[in-house]
C-alpha positions as CSV (number, residue, x, y, z in Angstrom):
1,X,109.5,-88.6,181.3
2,X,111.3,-85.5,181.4
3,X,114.4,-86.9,180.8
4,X,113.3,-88.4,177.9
5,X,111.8,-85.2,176.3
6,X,115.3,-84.0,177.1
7,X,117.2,-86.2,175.3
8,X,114.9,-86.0,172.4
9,X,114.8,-81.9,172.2
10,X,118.4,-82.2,172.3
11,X,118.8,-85.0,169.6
12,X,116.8,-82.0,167.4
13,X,119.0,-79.7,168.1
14,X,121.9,-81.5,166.8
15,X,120.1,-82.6,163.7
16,X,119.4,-79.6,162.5
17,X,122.3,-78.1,163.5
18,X,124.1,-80.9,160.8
19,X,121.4,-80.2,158.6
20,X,121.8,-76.7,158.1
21,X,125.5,-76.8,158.2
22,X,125.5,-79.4,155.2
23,X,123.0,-77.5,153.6
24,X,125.3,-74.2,154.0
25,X,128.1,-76.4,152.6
26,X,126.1,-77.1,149.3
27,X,125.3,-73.4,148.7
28,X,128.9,-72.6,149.0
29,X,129.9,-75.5,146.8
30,X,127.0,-74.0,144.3
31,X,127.8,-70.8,144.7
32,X,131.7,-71.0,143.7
33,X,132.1,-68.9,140.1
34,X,133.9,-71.3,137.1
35,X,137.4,-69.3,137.0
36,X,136.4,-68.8,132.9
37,X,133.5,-67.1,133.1
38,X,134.6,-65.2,136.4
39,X,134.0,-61.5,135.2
40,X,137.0,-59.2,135.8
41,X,137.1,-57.2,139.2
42,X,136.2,-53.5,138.1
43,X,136.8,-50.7,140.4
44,X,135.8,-46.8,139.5
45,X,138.9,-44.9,140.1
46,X,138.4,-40.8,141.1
47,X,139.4,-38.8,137.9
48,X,143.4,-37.7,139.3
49,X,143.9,-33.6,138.7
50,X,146.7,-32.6,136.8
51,X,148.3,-29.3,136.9
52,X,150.7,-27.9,133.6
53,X,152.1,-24.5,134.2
54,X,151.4,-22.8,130.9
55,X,153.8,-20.3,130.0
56,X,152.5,-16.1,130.6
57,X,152.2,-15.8,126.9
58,X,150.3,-18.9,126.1
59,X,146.7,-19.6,125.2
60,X,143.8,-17.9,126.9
61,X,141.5,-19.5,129.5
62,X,139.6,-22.6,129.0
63,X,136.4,-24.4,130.1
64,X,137.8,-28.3,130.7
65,X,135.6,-31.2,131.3
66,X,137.3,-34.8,132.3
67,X,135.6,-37.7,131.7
68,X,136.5,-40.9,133.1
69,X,134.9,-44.1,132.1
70,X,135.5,-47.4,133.6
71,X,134.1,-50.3,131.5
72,X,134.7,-54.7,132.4
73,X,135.2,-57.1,130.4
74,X,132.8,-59.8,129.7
75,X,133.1,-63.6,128.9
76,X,131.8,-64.8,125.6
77,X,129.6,-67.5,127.8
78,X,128.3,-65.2,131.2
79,X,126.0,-62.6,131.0
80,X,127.8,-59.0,130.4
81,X,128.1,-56.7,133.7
82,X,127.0,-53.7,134.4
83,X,129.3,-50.6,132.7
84,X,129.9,-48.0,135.7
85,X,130.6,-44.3,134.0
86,X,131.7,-41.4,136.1
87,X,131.7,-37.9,135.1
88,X,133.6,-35.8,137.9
89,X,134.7,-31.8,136.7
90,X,138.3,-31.4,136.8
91,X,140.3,-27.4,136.8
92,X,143.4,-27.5,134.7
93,X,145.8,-24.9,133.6
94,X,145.2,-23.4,130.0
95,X,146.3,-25.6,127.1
96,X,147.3,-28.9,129.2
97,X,146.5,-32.5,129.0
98,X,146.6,-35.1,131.3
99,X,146.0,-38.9,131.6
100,X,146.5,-41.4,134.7
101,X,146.4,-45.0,134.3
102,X,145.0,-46.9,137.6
103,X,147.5,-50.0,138.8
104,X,144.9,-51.7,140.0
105,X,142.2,-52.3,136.7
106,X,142.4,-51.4,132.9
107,X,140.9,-48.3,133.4
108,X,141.9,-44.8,131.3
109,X,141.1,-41.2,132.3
110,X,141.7,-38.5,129.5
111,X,141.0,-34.9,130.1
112,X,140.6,-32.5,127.1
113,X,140.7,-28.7,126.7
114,X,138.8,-26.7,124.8
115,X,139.4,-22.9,125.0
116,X,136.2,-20.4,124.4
117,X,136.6,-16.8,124.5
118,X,133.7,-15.3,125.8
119,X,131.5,-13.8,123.3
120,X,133.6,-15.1,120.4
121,X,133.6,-17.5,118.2
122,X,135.4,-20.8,119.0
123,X,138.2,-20.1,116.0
124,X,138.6,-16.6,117.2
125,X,141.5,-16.4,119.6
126,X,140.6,-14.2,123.5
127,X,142.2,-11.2,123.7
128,X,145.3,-10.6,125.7
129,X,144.7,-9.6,129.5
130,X,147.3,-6.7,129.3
131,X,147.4,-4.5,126.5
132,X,150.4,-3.2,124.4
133,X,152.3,-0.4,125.5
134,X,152.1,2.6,124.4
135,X,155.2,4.5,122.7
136,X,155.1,7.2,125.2
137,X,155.0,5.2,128.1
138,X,158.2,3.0,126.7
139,X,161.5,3.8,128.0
140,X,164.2,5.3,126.2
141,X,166.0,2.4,125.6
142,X,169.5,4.3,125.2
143,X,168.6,6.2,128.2
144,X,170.1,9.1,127.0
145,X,169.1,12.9,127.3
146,X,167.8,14.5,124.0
147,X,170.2,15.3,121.5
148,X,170.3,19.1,120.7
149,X,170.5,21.0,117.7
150,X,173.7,23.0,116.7
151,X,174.0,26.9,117.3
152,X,174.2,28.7,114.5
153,X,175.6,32.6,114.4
154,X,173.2,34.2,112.0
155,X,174.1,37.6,112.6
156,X,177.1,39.6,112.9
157,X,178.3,40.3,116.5
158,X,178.7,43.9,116.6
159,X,181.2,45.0,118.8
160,X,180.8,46.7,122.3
161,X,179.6,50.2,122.4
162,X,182.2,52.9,122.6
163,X,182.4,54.7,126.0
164,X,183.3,58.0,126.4
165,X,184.5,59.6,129.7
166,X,184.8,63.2,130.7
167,X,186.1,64.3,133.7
168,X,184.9,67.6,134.9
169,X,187.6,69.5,137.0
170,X,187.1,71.8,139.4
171,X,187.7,76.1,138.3
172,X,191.4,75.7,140.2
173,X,192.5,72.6,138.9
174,X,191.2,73.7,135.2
175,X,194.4,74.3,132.8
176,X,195.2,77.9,132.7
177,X,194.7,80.3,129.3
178,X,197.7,80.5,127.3
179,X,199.6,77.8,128.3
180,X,201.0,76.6,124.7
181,X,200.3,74.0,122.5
182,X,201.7,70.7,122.3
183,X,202.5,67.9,124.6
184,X,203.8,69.9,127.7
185,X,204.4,70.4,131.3
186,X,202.6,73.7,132.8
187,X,203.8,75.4,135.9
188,X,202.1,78.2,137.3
189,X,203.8,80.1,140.2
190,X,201.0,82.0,141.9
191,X,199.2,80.8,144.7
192,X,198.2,78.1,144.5
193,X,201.1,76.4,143.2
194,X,200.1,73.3,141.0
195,X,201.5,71.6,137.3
196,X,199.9,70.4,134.6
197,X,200.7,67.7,132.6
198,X,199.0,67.9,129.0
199,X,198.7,65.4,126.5
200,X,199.7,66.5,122.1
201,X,196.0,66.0,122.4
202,X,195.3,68.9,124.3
203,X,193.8,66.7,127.2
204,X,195.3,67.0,131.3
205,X,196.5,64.0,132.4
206,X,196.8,64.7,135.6
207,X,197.4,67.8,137.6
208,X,198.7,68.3,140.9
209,X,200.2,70.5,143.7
210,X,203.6,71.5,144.4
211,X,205.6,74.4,146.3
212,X,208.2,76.5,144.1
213,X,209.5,80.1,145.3
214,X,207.8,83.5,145.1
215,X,210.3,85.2,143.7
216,X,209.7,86.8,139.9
217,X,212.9,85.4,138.2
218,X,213.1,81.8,139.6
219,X,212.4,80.7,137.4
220,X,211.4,83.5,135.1
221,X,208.0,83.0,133.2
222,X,208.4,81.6,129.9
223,X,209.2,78.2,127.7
224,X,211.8,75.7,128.6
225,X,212.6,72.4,127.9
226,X,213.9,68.8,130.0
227,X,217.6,68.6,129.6
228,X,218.7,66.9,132.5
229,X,217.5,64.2,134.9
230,X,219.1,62.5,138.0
231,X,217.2,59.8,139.8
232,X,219.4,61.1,143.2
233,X,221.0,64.2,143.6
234,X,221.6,66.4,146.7
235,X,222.0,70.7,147.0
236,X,225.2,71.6,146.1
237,X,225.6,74.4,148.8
238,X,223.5,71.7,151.3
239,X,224.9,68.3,150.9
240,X,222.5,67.3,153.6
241,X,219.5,68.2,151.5
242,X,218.4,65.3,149.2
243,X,216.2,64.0,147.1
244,X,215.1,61.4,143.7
245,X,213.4,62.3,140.6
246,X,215.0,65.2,139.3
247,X,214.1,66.5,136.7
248,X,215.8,69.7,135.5
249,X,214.6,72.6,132.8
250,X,216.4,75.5,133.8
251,X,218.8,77.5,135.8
252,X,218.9,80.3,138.6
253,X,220.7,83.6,138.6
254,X,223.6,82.1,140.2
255,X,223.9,78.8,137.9
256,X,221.6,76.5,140.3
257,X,219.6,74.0,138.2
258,X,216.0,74.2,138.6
259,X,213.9,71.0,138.4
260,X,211.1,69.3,139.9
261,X,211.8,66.6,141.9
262,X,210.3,64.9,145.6
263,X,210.3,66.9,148.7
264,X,214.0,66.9,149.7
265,X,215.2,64.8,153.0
266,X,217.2,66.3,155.8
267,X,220.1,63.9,155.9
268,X,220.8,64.6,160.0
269,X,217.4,64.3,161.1
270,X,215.8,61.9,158.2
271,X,212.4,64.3,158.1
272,X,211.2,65.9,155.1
273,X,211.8,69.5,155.2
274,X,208.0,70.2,154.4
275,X,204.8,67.8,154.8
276,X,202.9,67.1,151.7
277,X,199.5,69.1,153.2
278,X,201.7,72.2,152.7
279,X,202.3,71.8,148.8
280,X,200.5,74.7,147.0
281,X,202.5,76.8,149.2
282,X,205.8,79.1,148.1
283,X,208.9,77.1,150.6
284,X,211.6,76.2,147.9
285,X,214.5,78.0,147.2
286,X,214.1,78.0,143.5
287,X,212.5,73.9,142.4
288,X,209.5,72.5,142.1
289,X,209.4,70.1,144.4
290,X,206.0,67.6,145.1
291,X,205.0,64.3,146.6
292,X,206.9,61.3,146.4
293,X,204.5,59.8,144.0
294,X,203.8,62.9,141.7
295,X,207.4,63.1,141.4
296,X,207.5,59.5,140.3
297,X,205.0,59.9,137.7
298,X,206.7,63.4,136.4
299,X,210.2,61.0,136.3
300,X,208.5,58.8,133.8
301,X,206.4,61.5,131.8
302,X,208.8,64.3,131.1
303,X,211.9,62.6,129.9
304,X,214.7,65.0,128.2
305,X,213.1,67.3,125.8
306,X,209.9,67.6,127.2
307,X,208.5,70.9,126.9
308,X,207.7,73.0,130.1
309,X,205.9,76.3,130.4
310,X,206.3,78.7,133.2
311,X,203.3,80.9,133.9
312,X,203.5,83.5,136.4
């Protein structure tokens, strides 16, 4: 018996195992679209983002809103499916454009900018982020240093002031009292000894010391004149005694000229026969002698003709 209900539970089974499989079979069969009226496979592609690099100077900044619409198409038999519509924000760059095509179904996106200045109207452009510059803050654009205007003299240049110098001597070195007149050499023979020489002006030139002899009558006092020079000459009763610069205006007793020239040198010893500290002193035999460099300056002052005055 329990074999039987066995067999028959399992003689069931099978059955409706056929049963369903043929009736799965039919539904399949039922259920397979006529290739006209199939409807075309539609598929909602993401809205793509597109990126322009507007250049600095281009329009201002805009608001954009990308709409992408996917729609089927429908068969003129089959009922019309379902339109899918997706709205997704997109960022572009000012003033751009964009549009992607999907490969895989006839499906468009299409972005469009609109620019809005804030607080303007939509036809009134935004204003410009930086604004012009100034003048001022422009560079030169020669980069030069400002030109300057020409001088101009509008006065006269006067010349310089004239300067005036006196020189005050000392009561010694002031030119004696009744000296003469003229351009002229002065000697006075007491102590001490000094010469003058004075300008047709009136004016000293220069003055210095010198050593003559004490005698009254060499030379005598009185008004002579140059008439002989000799830029070397020696004594004629001394050869050994020399000297330069001589400058001769009169004669002794005896014939010897008398003359002013440098102290004389002592040929066999090559000293001086006086230093220059004793000038002012009576130590010549009859000249005038003085220091190397007065006698220099007396060589090219007094030349023949000069006038020379003796005082006592």
């Amino acid at each position: 018996m329990r074999s039987l209900l066995g067999r028959t539970a399992a003689i069931s089974v099978a059955a409706l195992t056929v049963f369903v499989g043929v009736t799965a079979a039919g539904a399949s069969a039922d259920s397979t679209p006529d290739p006209e009226c199939a409807p075309v496979e539609s598929s909602t592609t993401a809205p793509e983002t597109s990126v322009t690099t507007a250049p600095e100077t281009s329009a201002p900044e805009a608001t954009v809103a990308d709409e992408s619409t996917t729609t089927t198409t429908d068969a003129d038999d089959c009922a019309p499916t379902s339109v899918v519509e997706s709205t997704a924000p997109t960022t572009s760059s000012p003033a751009a454009t964009s549009t992607s095509t999907s490969t895989t179904s006839t499906t468009s996106t299409t972005s469009t900018t609109t620019t809005e200045a804030p607080g303007l109207g939509e036809t009134e452009p935004a204003p410009s982020t930086q604004p012009p510059a100034l003048v001022a803050d422009m560079p030169n654009p020669i980069g030069a240093a400002p030109q300057r205007g020409t001088d101009r003299q509008v006065a006269e240049t006067l010349p310089p002031p004239i300067t005036t110098t006196t020189t005050t001597l000392p009561p010694e070195w002031s030119l004696p009292k009744n000296s003469g007149e003229g351009r002229r050499v002065v000697y006075r023979k007491s102590w001490p000894m000094r010469v003058w020489t004075v300008e047709s002006t009136g004016a000293v030139s220069k003055t210095h010391l010198v050593s003559g002899r004490a005698t009254w009558n060499q030379p005598l006092p009185g008004t002579y004149s140059v008439f002989s020079r000799s830029g070397y000459t020696c004594n004629i009763k001394n050869p050994n005694l020399c000297w330069r610069y001589m400058v001769r205006f009169t004669k002794g007793p005896g014939g010897d000229n008398i003359g002013f020239h440098e102290i004389p040198t002592d040929l066999r010893t090559g000293y001086k026969v006086q230093s220059e500290s004793q000038l002012g002193l009576a130590l010549s035999g009859g000249c005038v002698r003085q220091r190397t460099s007065d006698a220099l300056y007396m060589w090219n002052w007094a030349p023949v003709g000069t006038k020379v005055v003796v005082l006592p």
